[in-house]
LOFIDREN-866238 format. One line per 8 residues: their letters; for each residue x, y, z of C-alpha. Coordinates in nm, 3 decimals. Layout:
BEGIN
a) X/Y/Z | ...
***
This chain:
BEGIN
xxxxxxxx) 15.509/-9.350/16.266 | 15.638/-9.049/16.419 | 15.309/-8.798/16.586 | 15.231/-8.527/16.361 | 15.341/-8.211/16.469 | 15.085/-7.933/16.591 | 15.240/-7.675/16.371 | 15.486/-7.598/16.136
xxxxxxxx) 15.681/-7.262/16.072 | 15.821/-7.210/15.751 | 16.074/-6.972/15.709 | 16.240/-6.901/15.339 | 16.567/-6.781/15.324 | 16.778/-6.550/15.142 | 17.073/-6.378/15.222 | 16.958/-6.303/15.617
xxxxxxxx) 17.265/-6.400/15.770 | 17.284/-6.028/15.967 | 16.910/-6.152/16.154 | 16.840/-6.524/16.064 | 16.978/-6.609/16.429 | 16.763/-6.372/16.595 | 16.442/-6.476/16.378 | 16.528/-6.810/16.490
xxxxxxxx) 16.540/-6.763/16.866 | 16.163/-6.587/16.908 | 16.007/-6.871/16.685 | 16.161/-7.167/16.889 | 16.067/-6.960/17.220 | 15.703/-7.040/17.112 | 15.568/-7.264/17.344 | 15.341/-7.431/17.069
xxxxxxxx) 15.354/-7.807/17.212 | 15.465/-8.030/16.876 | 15.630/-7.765/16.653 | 15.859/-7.803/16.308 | 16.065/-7.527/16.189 | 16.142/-7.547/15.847 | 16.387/-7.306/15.706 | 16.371/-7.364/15.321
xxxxxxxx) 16.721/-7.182/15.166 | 16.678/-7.039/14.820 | 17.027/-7.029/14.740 | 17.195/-6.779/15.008 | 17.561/-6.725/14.966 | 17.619/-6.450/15.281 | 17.647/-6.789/15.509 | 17.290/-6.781/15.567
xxxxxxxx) 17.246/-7.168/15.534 | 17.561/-7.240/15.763 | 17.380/-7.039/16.038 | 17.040/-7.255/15.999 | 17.291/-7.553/16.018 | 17.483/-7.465/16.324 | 17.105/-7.411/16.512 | 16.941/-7.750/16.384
xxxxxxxx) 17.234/-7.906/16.503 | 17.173/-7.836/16.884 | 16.752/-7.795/16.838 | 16.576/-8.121/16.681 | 16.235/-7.908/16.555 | 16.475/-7.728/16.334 | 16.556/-7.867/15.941 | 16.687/-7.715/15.666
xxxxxxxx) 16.582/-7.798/15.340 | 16.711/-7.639/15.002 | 16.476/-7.470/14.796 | 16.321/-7.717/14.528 | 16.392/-7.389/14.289 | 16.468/-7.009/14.281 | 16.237/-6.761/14.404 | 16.068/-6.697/14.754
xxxxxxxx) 15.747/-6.808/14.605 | 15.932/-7.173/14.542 | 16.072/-7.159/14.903 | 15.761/-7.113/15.018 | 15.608/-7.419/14.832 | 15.833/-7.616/14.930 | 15.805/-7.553/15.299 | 15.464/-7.619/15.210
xxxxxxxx) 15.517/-7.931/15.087 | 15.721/-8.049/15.351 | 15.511/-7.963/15.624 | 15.348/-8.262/15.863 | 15.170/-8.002/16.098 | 14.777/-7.984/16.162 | 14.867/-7.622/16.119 | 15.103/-7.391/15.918
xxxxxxxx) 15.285/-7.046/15.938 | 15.499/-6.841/15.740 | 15.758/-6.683/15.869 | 16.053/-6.421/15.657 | 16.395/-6.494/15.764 | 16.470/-6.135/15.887 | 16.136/-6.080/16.091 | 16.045/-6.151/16.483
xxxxxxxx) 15.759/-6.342/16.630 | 15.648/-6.156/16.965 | 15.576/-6.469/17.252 | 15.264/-6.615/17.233 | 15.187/-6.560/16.906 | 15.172/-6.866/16.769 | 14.992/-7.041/17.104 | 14.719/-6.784/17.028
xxxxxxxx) 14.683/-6.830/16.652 | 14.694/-7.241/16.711 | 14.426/-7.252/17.045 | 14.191/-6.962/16.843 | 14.169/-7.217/16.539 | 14.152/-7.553/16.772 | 13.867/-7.380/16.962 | 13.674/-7.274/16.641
xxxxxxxx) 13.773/-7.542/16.349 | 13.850/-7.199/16.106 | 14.049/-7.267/15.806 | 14.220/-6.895/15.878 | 14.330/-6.706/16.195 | 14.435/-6.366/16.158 | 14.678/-6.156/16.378 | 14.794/-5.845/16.458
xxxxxxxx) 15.106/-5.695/16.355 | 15.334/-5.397/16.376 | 15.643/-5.235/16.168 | 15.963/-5.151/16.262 | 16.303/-5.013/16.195 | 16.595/-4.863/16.424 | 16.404/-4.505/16.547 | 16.072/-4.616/16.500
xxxxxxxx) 15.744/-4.901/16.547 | 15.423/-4.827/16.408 | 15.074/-5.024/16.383 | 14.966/-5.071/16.003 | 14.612/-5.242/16.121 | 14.513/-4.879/16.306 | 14.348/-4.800/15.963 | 14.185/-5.197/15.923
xxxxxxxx) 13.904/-5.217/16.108 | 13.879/-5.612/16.093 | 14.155/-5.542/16.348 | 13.956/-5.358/16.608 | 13.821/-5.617/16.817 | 13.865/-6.002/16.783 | 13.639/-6.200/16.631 | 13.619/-6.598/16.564
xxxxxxxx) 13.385/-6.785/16.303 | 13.355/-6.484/16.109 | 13.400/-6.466/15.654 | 13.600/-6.211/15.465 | 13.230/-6.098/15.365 | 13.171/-6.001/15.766 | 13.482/-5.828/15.773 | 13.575/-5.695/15.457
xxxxxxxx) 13.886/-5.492/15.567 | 14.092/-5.785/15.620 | 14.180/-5.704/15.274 | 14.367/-5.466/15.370 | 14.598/-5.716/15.504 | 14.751/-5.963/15.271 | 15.113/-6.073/15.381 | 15.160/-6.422/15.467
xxxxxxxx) 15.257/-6.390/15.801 | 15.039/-6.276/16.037 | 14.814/-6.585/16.033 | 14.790/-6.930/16.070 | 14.603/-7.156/15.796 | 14.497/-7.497/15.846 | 14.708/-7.694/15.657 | 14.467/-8.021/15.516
xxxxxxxx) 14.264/-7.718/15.399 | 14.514/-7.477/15.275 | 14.659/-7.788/15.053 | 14.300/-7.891/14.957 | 14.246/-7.532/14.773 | 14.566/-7.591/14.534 | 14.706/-7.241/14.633 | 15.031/-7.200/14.510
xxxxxxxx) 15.292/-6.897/14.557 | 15.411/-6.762/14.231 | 15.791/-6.658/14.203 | 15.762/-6.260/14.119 | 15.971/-6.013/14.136 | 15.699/-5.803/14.384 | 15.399/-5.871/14.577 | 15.409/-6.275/14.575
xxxxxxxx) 15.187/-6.309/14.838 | 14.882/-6.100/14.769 | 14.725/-6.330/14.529 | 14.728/-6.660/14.697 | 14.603/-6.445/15.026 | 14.279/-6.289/14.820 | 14.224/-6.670/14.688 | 14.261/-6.820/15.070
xxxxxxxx) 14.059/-6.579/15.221 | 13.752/-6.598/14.981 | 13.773/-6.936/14.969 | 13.767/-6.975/15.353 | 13.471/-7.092/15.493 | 13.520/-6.957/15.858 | 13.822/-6.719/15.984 | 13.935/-6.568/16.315
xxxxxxxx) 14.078/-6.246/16.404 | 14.298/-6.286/16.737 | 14.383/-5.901/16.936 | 14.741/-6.035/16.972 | 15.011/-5.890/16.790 | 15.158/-6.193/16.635 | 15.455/-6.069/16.393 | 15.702/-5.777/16.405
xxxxxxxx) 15.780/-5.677/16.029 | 16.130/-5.539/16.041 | 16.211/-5.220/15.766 | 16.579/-5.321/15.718 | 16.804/-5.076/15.611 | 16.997/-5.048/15.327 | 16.899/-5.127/14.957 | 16.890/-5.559/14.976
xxxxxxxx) 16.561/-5.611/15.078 | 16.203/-5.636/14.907 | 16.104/-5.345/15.072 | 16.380/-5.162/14.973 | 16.358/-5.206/14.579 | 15.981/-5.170/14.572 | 16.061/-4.851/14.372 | 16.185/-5.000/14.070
xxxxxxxx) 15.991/-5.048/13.749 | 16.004/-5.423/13.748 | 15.906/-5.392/14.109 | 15.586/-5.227/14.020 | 15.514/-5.383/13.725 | 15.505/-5.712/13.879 | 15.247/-5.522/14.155 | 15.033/-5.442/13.917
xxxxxxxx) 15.067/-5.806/13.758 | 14.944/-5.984/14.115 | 14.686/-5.668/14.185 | 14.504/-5.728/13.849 | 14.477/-6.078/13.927 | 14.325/-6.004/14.277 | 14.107/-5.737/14.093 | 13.935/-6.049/13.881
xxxxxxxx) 13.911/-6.265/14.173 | 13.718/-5.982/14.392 | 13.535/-5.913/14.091 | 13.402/-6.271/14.047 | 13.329/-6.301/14.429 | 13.027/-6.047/14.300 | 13.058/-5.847/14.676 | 12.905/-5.506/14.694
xxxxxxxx) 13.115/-5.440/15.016 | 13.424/-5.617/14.920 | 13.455/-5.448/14.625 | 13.380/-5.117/14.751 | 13.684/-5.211/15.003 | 13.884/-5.337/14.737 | 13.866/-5.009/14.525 | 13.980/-4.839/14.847
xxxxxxxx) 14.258/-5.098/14.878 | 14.419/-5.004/14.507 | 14.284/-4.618/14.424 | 14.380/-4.531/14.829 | 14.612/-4.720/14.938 | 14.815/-4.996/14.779 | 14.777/-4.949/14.422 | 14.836/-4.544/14.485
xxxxxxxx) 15.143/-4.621/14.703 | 15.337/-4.811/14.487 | 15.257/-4.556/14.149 | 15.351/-4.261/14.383 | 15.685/-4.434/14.503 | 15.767/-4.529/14.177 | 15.703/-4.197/14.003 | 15.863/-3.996/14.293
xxxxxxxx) 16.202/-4.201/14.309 | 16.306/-4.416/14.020 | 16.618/-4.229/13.793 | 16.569/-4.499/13.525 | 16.518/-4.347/13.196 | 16.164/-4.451/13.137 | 16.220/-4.727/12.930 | 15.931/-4.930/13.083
xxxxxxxx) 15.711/-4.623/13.100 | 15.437/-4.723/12.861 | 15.458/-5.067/12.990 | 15.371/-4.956/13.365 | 15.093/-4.732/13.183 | 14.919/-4.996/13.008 | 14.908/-5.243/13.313 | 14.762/-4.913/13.580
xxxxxxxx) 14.508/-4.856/13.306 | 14.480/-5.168/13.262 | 14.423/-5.269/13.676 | 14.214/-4.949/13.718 | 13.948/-5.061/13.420 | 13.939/-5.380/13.643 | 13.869/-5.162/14.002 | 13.535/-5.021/14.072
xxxxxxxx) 13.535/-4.662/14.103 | 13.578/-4.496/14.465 | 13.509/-4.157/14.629 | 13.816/-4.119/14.824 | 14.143/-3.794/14.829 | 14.060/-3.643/14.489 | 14.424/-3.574/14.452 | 14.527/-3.951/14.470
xxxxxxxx) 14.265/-4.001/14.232 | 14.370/-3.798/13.977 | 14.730/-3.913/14.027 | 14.605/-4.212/13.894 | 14.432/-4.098/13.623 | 14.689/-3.920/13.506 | 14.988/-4.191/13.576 | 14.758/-4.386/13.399
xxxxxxxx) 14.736/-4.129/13.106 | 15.053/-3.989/13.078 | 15.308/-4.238/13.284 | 15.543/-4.102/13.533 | 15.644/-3.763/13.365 | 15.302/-3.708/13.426 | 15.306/-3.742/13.771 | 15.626/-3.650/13.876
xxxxxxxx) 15.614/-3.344/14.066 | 15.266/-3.445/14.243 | 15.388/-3.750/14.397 | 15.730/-3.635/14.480 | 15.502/-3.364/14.643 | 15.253/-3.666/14.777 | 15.540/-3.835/14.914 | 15.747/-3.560/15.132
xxxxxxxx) 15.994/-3.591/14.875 | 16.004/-3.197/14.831 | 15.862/-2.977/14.529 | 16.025/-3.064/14.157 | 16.213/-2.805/13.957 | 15.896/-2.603/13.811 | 16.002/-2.700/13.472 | 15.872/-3.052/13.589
xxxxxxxx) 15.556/-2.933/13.577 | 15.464/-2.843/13.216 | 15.477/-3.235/13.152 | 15.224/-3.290/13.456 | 15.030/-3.012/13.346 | 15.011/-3.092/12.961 | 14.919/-3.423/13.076 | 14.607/-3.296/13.228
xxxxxxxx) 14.466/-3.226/12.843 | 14.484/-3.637/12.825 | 14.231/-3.721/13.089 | 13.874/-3.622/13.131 | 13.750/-3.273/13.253 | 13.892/-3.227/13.637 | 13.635/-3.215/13.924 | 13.607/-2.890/14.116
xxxxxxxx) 13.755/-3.106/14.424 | 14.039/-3.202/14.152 | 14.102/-2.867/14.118 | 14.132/-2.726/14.448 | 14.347/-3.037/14.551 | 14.601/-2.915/14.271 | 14.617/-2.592/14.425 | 14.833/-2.599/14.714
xxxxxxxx) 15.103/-2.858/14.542 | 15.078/-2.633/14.294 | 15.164/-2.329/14.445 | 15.398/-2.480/14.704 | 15.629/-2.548/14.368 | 15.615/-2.181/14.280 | 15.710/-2.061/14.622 | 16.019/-2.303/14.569
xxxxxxxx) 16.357/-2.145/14.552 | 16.364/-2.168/14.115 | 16.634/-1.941/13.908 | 16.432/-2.057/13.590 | 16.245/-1.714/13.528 | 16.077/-1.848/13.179 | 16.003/-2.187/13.351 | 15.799/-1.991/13.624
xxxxxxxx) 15.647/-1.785/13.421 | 15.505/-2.050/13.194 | 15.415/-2.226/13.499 | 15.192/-1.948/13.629 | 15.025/-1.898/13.311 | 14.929/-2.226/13.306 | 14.825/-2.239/13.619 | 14.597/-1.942/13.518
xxxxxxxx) 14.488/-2.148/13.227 | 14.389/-2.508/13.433 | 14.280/-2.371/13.775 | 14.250/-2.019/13.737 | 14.368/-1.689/13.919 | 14.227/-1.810/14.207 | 14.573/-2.074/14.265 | 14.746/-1.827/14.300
xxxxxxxx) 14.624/-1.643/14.551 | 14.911/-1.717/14.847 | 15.201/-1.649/14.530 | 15.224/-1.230/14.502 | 15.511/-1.249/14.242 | 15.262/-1.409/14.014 | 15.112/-1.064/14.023 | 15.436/-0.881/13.864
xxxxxxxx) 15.468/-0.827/13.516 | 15.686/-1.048/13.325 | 15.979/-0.757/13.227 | 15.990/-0.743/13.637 | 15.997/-1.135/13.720 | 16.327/-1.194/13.737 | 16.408/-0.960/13.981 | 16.089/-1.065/14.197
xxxxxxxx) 16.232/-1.397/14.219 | 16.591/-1.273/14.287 | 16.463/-1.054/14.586 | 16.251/-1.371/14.738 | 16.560/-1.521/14.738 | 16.765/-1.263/14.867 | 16.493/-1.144/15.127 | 16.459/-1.495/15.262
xxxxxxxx) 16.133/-1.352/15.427 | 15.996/-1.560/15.789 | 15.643/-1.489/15.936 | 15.743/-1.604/16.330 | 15.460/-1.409/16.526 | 15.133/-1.327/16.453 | 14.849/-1.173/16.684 | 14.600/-0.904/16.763
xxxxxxxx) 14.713/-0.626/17.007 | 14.496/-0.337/17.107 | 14.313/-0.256/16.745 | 14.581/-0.387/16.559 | 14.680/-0.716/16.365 | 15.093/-0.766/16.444 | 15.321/-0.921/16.228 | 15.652/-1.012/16.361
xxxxxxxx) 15.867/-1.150/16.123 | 16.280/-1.225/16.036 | 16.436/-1.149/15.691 | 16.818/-1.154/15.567 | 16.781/-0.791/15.463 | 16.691/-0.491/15.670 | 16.435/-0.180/15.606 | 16.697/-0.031/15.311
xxxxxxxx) 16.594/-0.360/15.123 | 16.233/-0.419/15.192 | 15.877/-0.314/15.375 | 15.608/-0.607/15.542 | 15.281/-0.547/15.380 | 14.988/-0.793/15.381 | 14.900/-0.909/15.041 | 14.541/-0.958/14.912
xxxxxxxx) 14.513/-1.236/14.746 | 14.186/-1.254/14.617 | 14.229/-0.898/14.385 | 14.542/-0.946/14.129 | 14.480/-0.496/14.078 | 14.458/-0.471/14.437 | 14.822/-0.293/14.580 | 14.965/-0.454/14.887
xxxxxxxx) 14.820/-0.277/15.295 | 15.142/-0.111/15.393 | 15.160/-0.119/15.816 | 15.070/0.165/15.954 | 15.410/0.152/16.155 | 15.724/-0.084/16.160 | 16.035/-0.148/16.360 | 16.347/-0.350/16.274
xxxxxxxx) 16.630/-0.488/16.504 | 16.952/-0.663/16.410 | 16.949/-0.995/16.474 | 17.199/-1.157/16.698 | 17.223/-1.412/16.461 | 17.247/-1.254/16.121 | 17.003/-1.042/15.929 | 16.715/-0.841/16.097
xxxxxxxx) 16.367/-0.892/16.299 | 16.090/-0.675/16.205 | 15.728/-0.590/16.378 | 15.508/-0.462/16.166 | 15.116/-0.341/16.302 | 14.850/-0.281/16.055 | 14.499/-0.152/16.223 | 14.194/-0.356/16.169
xxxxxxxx) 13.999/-0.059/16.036 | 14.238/-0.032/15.733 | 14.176/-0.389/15.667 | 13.951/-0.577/15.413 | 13.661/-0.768/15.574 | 13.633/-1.150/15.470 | 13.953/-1.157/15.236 | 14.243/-1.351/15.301
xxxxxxxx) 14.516/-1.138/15.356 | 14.863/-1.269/15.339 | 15.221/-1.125/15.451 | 15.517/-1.058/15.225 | 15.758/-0.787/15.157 | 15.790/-0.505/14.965 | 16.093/-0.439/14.803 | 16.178/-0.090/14.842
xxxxxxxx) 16.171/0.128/14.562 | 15.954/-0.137/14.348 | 15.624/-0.250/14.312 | 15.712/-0.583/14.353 | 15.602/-0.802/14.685 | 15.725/-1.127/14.760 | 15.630/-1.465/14.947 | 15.686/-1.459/15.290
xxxxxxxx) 15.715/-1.838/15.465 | 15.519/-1.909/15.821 | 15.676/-2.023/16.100 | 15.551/-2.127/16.497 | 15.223/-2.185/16.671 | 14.907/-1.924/16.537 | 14.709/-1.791/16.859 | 14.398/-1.997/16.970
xxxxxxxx) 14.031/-1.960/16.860 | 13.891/-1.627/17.053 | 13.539/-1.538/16.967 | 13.639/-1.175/17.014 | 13.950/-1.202/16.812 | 13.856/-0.963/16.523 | 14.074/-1.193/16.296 | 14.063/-1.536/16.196
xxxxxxxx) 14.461/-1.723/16.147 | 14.515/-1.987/15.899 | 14.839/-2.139/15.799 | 14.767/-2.284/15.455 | 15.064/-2.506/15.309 | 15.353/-2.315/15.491 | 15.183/-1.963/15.432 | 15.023/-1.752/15.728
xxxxxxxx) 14.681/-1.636/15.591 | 14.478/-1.366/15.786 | 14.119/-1.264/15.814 | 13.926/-0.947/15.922 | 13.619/-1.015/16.020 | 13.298/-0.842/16.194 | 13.307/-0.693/16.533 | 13.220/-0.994/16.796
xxxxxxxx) 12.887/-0.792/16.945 | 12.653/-0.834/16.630 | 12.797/-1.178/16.504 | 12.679/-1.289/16.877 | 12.375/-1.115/16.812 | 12.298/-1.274/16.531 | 12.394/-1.614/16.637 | 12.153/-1.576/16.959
xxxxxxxx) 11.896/-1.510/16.680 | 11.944/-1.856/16.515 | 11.960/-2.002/16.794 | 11.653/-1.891/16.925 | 11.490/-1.956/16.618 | 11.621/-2.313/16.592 | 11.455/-2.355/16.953 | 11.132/-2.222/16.856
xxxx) 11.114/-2.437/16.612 | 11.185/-2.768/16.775 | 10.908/-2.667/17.074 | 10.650/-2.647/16.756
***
């Protein structure tokens, strides 16, 4: 009877032809002593299987095997079924295996008879490698003999193949890999690793996950509704099993898992980027609501939270804007809002930290470049109405009156206003700036946004330049003394011969932290935000009082 083998690498295919001969070479460079590679086709028709052929022909380890039905979940089973090694990996068809991977996941579970050893991994794609495991810290340090209860964050990782399983054991549990459309793994990795009785965590990096461009891989049409439906499918069925594992720390790590990070990623991504027409809307609703009844609560980003709640509410109108916002996708029309806004009625009172999350996305859609005047206006009045006047505080044509807003937003447009310098000189806050029109159009002033009756600080003295490369540059100074204390004071522009200001955009580096500096520089979501405060003498006077005080006290 032929030895068994020491491991066995399955790899399902599908259409990989373009990197199938590359995967190939870094798993047979392993130097694993006693090693099958089993490359289980589901069907390819890009030549995928005629590649696989051509390589078993001149390496004996190699054997291809057609898929015992459709589906990468099938492919999978199958490799598993075929498999004569004390150990077993899974491998995709358009990944790479670093060398010595493998030798380290097979000697770490030799040495310490674990059912599960865990790797390290990073990401990949043509201008760019990251580390997903920098935010899992399971992977911090290696570990051997530990539980899933010891190291709770390994939930964070659930792909198939960064580990190697024992394969007697892995059999022995009856864990199967369903054929879904999305997420096919996540399920049978919850099941394996609560059912382990001992895992490792090895510090190599075991697997290189290549991003591949293009629309034909998983990755790639994660977006779609079926996509995320079928997420949702898997991650309620990993919600039960945590559940039933009755875990105060896995489930605490599990709610981060699907309100933080999974569960939010895929909602956002779907919401931000699908053009279907929303025909499986309600469906996607009732299975989030549906998952999130099933995940213990969690006091993580307020805004993803409520992203949820409302996706879950409302479905992806509802959400729209915020995660294409959430997502670096760029603010929606503000039209786009009124359905994410009228959503909010359907979900439960907002938090205070709700509602100062939905301020700067928010106001970073009203700053947007919009030619729907009614649109914006009914935006900013119910703005007013959910958060209150206080959102609008870095947004001065929301102070206009409604006759004039038309032409506010026409001159924000027109202005194109740029904040590129800011800095005390002498007694004097100065604002350089950049706009397309010159001092016939337009005056810098610093608006107050904290006072809606409160008129714009004109500068006490400005000078403009042409700009070698179009429109003008402007340097405006405004003395401190003529300057609100504690208010944030933002700039913008007059237009001339109006009472109208307008947003002004911030640009380049704000100066350093200076005790003495008698203002404070924020830039707040693109917007340069200034403020006056006390002379440095009695603020270090009174800060030498506390001090002393806080010393007196600790000698008592």
């Amino acid at each position: 009877m032929t030895e068994r083998p020491v491991l066995s690498v399955v790899i399902p295919t599908h259409d990989v032809a373009p990197w199938i001969r590359e995967t190939l070479e870094t798993v047979l460079a392993q130097r694993v002593a006693g090693m099958e590679v089993l490359v289980v086709d589901d069907a390819s028709s890009d030549g995928t299987a005629d590649i696989v052929a051509e390589v078993a022909e001149r390496d004996s380890r190699v054997r291809l095997i057609p898929s015992a039905g459709r589906g990468g979940g099938t492919a999978r089973n199958t490799g598993m079924d075929e498999a004569r090694g004390r150990f077993i990996v899974f491998c995709d068809g358009d990944d790479l295996v670093p060398d010595g991977a493998y030798v380290a996941l097979v000697d770490s579970l030799a040495r310490s008879g674990s059912d599960i050893a865990f790797g390290d991994y990073l990401k990949f794609r043509p201008a760019d490698t990251w580390r997903p495991t920098d935010v899992m810290p399971a992977f911090d340090r290696p570990a051997r003999g530990t539980t899933l209860r010891d190291e709770p964050t390994l939930l964070f990782s659930r792909p198939c193949w960064n580990k190697a399983f024992a394969l007697d054991w892995l059999r022995g549990t009856g864990i199967r890999f369903p054929d879904v459309p999305r997420s096919n793994d996540i399920v049978p990795m919850v099941s394996a690793y609560l059912r382990a009785r001992r895992v490792d965590v090895v510090s190599d990096v075991v697997y290189l996950y290549r991003e591949r461009p293009g629309g034909s891989s998983m990755s790639a049409r994660a977006d779609s509704a079926a996509s995320l439906l079928s997420y949702l499918d898997q991650e309620l069925a990993c919600a039960r099993l945590v559940a039933d594992a009755g875990d105060e720390r896995l489930s605490t790590v599990y709610a981060d898992l699907v309100r933080e990070r999974d569960g939010f990623v895929h909602v956002a991504r779907w919401a931000a980027r699908d053009a279907a027409d929303g025909a499986d809307d309600e469906r996607v609703r009732d299975a989030l609501r549906e998952l999130l009844e099933a995940t213990p609560p969690f006091a993580g980003d307020p805004l993803r939270a409520l992203v949820l709640r409302m996706a879950a509410a409302g479905g992806r109108a509802a959400i729209r804007p915020l995660a294409r916002w959430m997502t670096g996708l760029g603010p929606q029309p503000v039209a786009d809002w009124h359905a994410a806004l009228d959503a909010l009625d359907a979900v439960a009172a907002l938090s205070p930290e709700e509602r100062e999350a939905l301020i700067t996305p928010l106001t970073s859609s009203l700053r947007s470049d919009d030619e729907d005047v009614d649109a914006w206006h009914r935006l900013v009045e119910a703005v007013r109405r959910v958060l209150g006047e206080r959102a609008l505080m870095l947004v001065p044509e929301a102070r206009v009156a409604e006759r004039d807003l038309g032409r506010a937003l026409a001159a924000r447009r027109e202005l194109d206003g740029r904040v590129t310098h800011v800095a005390r000189i002498g007694g004097s806050l100065v604002v350089e700036g950049r706009s397309a029109r010159g001092q016939d159009a337009c005056v810098p002033v610093l608006h107050d946004g904290e006072f809606a009756d409160r008129p714009p600080v004109p500068a006490a003295e400005t000078t403009w330049r042409a700009d070698v490369r179009g429109g003008w540059r402007w340097r405006a100074a405004f003395p401190a003394g003529a300057l609100p204390l504690h208010r944030p004071l933002t700039p913008a522009l007059l237009v001339a011969r109006e009472d109208i200001a307008v947003a002004v955009a911030g640009e380049g580096e704000l100066p350093a932290y200076d005790p003495r500096d008698p203002f404070l520089y924020a830039r707040v979501d693109g917007v340069t935000v200034v403020r006056r405060r006390r002379h440095w003498a009695p603020r270090a006077v009174r800060r030498a009082l506390i001090v002393a005080r806080e010393r007196a006290r600790a000698l008592r």
